[in-house]
C-alpha positions in Angstrom: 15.8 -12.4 -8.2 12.9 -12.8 -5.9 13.9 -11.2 -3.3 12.6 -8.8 -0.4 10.6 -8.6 2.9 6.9 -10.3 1.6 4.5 -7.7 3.1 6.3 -4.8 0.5 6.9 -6.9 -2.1 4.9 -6.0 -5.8 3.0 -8.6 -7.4 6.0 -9.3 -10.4 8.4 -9.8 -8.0 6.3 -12.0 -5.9 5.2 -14.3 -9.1 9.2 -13.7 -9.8 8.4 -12.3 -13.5 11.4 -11.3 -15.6 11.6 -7.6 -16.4 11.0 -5.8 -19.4 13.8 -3.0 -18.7 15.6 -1.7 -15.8 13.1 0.9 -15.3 10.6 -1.8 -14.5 13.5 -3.1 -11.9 13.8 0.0 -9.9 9.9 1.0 -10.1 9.1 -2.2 -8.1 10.9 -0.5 -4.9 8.2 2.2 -6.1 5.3 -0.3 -4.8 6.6 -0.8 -2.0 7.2 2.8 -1.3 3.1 3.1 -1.4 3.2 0.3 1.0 5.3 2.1 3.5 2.9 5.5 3.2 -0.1 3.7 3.6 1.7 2.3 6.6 2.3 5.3 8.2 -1.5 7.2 6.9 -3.5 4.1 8.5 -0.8 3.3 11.3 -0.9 -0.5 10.8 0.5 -2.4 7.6 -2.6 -2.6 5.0 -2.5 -6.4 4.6 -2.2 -7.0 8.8 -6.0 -6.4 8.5 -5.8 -9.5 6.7 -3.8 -11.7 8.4 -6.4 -12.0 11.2 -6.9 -15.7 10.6 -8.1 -17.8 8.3 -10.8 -18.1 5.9 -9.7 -18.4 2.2 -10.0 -15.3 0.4 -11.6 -17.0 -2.8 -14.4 -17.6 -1.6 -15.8 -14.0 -0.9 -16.5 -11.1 -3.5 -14.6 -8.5 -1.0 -11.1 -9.8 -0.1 -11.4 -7.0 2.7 -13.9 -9.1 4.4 -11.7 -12.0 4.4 -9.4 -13.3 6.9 -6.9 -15.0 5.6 -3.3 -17.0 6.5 0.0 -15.3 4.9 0.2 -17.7 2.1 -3.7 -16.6 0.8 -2.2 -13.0 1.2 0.9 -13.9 -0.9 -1.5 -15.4 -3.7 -3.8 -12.3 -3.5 -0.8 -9.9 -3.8 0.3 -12.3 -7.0 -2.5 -12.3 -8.9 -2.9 -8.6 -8.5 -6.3 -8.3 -7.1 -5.8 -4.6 -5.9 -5.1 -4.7 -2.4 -3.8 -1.7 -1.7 -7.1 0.4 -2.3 -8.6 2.8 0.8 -12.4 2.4 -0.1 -11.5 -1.4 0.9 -9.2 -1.2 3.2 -10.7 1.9 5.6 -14.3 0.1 6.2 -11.8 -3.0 8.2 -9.4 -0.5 9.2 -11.7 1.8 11.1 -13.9 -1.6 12.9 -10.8 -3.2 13.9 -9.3 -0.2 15.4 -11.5 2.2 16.7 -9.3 5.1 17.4 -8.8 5.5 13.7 -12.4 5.9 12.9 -12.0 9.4 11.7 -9.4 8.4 9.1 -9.6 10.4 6.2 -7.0 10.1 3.7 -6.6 13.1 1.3 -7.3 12.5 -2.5 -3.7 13.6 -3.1 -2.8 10.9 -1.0 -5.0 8.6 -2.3 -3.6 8.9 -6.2 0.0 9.3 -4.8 -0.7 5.2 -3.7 -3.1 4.7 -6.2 -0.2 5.3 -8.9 2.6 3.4 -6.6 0.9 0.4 -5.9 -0.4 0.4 -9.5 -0.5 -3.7 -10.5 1.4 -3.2 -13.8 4.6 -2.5 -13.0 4.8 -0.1 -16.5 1.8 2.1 -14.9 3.9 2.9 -11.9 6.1 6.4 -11.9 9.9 6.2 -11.7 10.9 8.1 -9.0 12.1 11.4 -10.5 8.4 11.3 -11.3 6.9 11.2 -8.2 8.9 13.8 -6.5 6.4 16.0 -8.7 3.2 14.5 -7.6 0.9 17.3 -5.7 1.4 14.4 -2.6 5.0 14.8 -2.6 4.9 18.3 -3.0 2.1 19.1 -0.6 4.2 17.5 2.2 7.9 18.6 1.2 8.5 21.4 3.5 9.3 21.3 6.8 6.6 23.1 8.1 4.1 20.5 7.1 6.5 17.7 8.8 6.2 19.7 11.6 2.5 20.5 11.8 1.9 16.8 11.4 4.1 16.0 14.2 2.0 18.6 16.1 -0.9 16.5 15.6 0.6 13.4 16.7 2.6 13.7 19.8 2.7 10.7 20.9 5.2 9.4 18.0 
């Protein structure tokens, strides 16, 4: 079934490909778990930089420089041209909003949504798996959450 909120959706679910195994079901929640942590890194949903109106992403080398209508983004997504990836994405990220211009995600964040957002849905981890990733790991205890909340008080 093709089903989901679009902006999280992975790129089989969005072409509505049939699964291999019911690993492959479950690991595309997996992509959009990336999605939601690159939310929350960059504070703004990674394909809102996007959305900015409308030129058709096609026609330029770098999608990132690209402003495009939902439907172009739903293509993009579909044909999995990597558009979750932070050399793109911070470049926009940091001209459209200045405040975020010292944005520096770690590399253990970095391969924690390099590996979820992965466009073959058999490259992704399950989930047991990434509860071991040095991301995952890195940020478990509470004194992290709470040092990270120190540094953001307005949230």
């Amino acid at each position: 079934p093709n089903t989901g909120t679009v902006g999280f959706k992975s790129p089989e679910v969005t072409r509505g490909d049939r699964y291999a195994s019911m690993d492959d079901v479950f690991k595309t929640d997996i992509w959009s778990v990336g999605l939601t942590v690159v939310q929350c890194a960059l504070g703004v949903h990674p394909f809102s930089i996007l959305l900015k109106s409308g030129t058709n992403p096609t026609s330029v080398a770098n999608p990132f420089t690209a402003k495009m209508n939902p439907f172009d983004l739903i293509a993009l997504v579909a044909e999995g041209n990597g558009v979750v990836d932070f050399d793109l994405l911070l470049p926009k990220i940091r001209s459209l909003y200045p405040d975020r211009r010292d944005l520096n995600p770690s590399p253990e964040l970095r391969d924690f949504v390099r590996w979820t957002t992965s466009q073959l849905v058999s490259d992704r981890p399950t989930a047991a798996e990434l509860l071991n990733h040095k991301f995952v790991q890195r940020t478990g205890t509470k004194a992290a959450v709470k040092a990270w909340l120190d540094l953001h008080p307005d949230l």
